[in-house]
C-alpha positions as CSV (number, residue, x, y, z in Angstrom):
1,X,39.9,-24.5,-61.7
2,X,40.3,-28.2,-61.6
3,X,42.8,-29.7,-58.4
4,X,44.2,-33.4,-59.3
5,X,45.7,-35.4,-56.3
6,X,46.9,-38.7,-57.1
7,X,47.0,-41.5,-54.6
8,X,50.9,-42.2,-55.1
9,X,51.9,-39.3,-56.3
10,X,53.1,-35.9,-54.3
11,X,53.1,-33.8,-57.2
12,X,50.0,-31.9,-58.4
13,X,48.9,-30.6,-61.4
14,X,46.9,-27.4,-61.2
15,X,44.7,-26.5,-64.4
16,X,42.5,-23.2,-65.0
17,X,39.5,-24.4,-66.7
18,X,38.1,-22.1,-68.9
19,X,35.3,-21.0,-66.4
20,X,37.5,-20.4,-63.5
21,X,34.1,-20.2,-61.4
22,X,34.6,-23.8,-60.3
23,X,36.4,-25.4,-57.8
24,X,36.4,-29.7,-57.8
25,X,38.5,-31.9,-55.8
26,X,38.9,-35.3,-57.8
27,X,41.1,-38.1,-56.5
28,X,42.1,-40.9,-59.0
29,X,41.4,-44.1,-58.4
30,X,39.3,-44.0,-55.1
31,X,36.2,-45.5,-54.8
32,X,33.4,-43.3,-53.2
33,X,31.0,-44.1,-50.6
34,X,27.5,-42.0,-51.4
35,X,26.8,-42.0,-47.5
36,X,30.3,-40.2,-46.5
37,X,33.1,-37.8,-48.0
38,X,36.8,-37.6,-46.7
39,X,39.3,-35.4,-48.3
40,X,39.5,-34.8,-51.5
41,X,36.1,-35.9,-52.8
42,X,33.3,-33.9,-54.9
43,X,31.5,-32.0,-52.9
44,X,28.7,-29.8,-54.8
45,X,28.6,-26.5,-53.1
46,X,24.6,-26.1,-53.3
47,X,22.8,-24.4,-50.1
48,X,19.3,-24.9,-51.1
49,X,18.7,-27.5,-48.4
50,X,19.7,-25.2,-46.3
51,X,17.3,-22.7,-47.7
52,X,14.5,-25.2,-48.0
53,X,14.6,-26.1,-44.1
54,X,15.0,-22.3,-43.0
55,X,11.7,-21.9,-44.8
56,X,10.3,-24.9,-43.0
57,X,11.4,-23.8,-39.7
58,X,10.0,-20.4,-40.4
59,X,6.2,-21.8,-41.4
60,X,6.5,-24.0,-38.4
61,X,7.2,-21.0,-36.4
62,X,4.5,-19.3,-37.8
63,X,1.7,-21.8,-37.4
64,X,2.8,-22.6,-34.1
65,X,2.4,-18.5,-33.2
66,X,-0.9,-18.4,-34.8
67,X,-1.9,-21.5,-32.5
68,X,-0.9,-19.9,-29.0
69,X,-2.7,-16.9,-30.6
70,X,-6.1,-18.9,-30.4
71,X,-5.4,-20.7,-27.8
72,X,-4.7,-17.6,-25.7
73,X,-8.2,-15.9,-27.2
74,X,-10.0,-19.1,-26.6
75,X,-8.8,-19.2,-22.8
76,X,-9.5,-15.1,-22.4
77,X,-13.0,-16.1,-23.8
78,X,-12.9,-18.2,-21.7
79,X,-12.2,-17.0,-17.9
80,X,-14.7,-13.8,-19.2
81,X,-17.4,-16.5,-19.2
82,X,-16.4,-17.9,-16.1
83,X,-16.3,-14.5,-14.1
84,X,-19.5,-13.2,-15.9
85,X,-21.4,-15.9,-14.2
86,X,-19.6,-16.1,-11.2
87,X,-20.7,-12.1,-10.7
88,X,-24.5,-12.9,-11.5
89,X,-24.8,-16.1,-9.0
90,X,-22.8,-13.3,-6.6
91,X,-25.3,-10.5,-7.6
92,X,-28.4,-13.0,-7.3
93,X,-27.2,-14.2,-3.8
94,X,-26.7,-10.5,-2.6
95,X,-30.0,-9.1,-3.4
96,X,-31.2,-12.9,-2.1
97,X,-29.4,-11.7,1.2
98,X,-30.3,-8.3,1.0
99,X,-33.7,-7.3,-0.2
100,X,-35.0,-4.3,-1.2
101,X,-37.3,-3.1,2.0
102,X,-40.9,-1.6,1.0
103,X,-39.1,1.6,3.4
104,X,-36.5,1.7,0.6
105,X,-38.8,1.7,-2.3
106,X,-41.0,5.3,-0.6
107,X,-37.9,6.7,-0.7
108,X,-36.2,6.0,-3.6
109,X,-39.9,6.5,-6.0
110,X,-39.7,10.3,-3.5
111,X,-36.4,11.1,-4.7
112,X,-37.7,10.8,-8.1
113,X,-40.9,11.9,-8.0
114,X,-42.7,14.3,-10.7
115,X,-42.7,18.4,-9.5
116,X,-45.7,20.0,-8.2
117,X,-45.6,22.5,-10.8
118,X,-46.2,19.4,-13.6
119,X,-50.0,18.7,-12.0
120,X,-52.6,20.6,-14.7
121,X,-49.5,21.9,-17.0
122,X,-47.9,18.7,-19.2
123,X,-51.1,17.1,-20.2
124,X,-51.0,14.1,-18.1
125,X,-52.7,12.6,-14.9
126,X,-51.2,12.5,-11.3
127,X,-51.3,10.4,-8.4
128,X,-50.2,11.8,-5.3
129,X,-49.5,9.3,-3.1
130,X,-49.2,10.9,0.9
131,X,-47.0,8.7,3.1
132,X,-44.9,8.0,6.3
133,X,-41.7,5.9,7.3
134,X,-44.1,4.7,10.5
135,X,-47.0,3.6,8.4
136,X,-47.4,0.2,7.7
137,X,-50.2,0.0,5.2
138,X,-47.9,2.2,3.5
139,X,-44.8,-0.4,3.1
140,X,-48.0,-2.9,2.1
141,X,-48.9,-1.1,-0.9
142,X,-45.2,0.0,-1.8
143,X,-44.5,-3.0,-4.5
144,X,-48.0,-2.6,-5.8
145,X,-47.3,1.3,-6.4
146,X,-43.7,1.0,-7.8
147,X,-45.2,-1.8,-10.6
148,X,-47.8,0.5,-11.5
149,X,-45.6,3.5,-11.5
150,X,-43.1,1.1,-14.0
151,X,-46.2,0.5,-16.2
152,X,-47.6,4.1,-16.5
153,X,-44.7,6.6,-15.7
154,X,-44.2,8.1,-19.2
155,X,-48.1,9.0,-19.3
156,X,-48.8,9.8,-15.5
157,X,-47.0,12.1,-13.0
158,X,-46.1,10.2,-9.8
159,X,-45.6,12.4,-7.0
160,X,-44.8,11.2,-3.2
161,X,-45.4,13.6,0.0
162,X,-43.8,12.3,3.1
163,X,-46.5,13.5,5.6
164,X,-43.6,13.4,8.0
165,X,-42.1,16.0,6.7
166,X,-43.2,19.2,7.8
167,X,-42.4,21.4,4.8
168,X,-45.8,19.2,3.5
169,X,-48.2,19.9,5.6
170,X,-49.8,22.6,3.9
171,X,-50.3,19.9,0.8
172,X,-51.4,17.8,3.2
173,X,-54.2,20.3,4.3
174,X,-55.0,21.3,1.2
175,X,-56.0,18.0,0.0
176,X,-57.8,17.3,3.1
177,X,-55.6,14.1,4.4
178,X,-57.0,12.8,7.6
179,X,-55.5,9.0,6.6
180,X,-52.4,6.9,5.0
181,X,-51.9,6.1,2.7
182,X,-54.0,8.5,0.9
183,X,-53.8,8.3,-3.5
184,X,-55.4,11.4,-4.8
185,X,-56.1,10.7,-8.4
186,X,-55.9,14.3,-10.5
187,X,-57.0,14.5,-14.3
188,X,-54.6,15.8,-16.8
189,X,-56.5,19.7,-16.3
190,X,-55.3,19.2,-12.8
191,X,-58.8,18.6,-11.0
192,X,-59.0,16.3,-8.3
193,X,-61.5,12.6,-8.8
194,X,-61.2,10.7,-5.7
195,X,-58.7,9.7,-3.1
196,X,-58.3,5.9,-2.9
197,X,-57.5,5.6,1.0
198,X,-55.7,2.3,2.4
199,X,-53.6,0.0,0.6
200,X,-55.2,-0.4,-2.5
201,X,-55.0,-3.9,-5.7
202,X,-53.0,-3.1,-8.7
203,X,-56.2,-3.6,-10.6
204,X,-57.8,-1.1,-9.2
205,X,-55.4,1.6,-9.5
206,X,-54.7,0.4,-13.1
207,X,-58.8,0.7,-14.0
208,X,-58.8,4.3,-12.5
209,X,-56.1,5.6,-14.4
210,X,-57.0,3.9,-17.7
211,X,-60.3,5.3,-17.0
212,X,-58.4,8.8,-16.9
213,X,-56.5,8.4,-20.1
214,X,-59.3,7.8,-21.8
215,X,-60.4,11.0,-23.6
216,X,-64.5,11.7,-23.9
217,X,-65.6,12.2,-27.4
218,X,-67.0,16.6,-27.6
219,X,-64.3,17.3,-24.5
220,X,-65.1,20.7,-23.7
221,X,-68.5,21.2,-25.8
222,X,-70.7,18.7,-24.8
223,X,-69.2,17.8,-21.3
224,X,-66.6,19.5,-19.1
225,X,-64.9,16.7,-17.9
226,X,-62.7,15.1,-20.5
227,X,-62.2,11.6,-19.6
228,X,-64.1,8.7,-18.7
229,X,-65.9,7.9,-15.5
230,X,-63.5,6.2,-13.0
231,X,-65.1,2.9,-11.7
232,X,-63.5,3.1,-8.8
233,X,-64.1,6.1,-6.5
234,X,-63.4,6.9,-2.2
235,X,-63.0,9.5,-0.6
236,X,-64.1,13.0,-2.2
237,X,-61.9,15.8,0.0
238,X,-63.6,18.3,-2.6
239,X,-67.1,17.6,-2.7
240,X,-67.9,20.7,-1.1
241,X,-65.4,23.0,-2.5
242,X,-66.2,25.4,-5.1
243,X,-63.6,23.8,-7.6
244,X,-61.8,20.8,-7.6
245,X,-58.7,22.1,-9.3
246,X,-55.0,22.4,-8.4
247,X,-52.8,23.9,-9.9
248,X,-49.0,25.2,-8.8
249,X,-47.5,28.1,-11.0
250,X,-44.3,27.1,-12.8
């Protein structure tokens, strides 16, 4: 439909185009301006511009969501960095503040020590180490026993016997301890070597037990004693006994 207003004329002609979809305003004899429109000029009714800036604001609004997403990842990274370290230098100063005492270390390798029952019957040497809170060669040799103990505890039983304690003084008799810290050294068949007496060097202890890990060739035929001689040997509580073998029934 096609609207005709004239300047100096009232009267208006109205025309169905053939379309009828259409509506134009046209004014006769007006000169446009391109940058304005006042009433009565063509004025295309086309919304894509519209459309076309939606979708911009909407990609805009999505980059700019994807942005604060990093940027809130990248600061959580971030402050977990930050506290990570701030707990180790607070970790490191604690145990600066607060070491671990050669008391705490007897105590804590008791706790976890091997059974009885274990000496003679898994297949592997023991060291029984025979203790006391009071003793001070024992706190000296405490470090050098844990390391060792960290270095051969899946193929050695470690057991610790408070001497203190009276429930152990019939171990304590039975291996003849007159002296602390006393290390009985026990093969894997459960017989007793020696007894290293005083605090004693990681190398030694580490010689003797290699020494009894090391299997003899003809164990049992040729020889009875199934591992090799241990260079470093003290104090024999079971020289004069008619065997040298412990053993505690599971």
């Amino acid at each position: 439909m096609k609207l005709y207003l004239s300047q100096h004329d009232d009267s208006t002609e109205k025309e169905d185009s053939s379309s009828g979809n259409n509506l134009e305003f046209i004014v006769a004899d007006r000169t446009k301006d391109s940058r304005s429109s006042e009433f009565g000029d063509f004025i295309p009714l086309n919304n894509n511009n519209v459309a076309d800036k939606m979708d911009q604001t909407q990609a805009s609004g999505a980059v700019a969501s994807e942005t604060e997403i990093i940027e809130r990842n990248r600061l959580r990274n971030i402050v977990i960095a930050v506290s990570s370290f701030a707990f180790a230098i607070i970790n490191y100063c604690w145990q600066l503040t607060h070491p671990v005492t050669a008391l705490e270390i007897l105590v804590a390798m008791e706790k976890q020590s091997a059974p009885l029952t274990s000496i003679g019957n898994n297949g592997k040497p023991t060291v029984i180490d025979f203790w006391a809170p009071w003793c001070s060669n024992c706190k000296v040799a405490a470090t050098t026993l844990q390391a060792v103990e960290k270095q051969y505890g899946d193929k050695v039983n470690f057991i610790m016997v408070n001497g203190d304690d009276g429930r152990n003084w019939p171990l304590i008799q039975l291996f003849g301890v007159d002296a602390i810290p006393h290390l009985a050294l026990l093969s894997d068949e459960g017989d007793v070597e020696t007894a290293l007496i005083g605090p004693m060097s990681r190398n030694v202890l580490r010689a003797d037990l290699d020494a009894l890990l090391t299997k003899r060739e003809g164990c049992g035929e040729v020889t009875p004693v199934c591992h090799e001689e241990l260079p470093y040997k003290m104090y024999d509580a079971f020289g004069s006994r008619e065997s040298r073998r412990i053993n505690f029934q599971r």
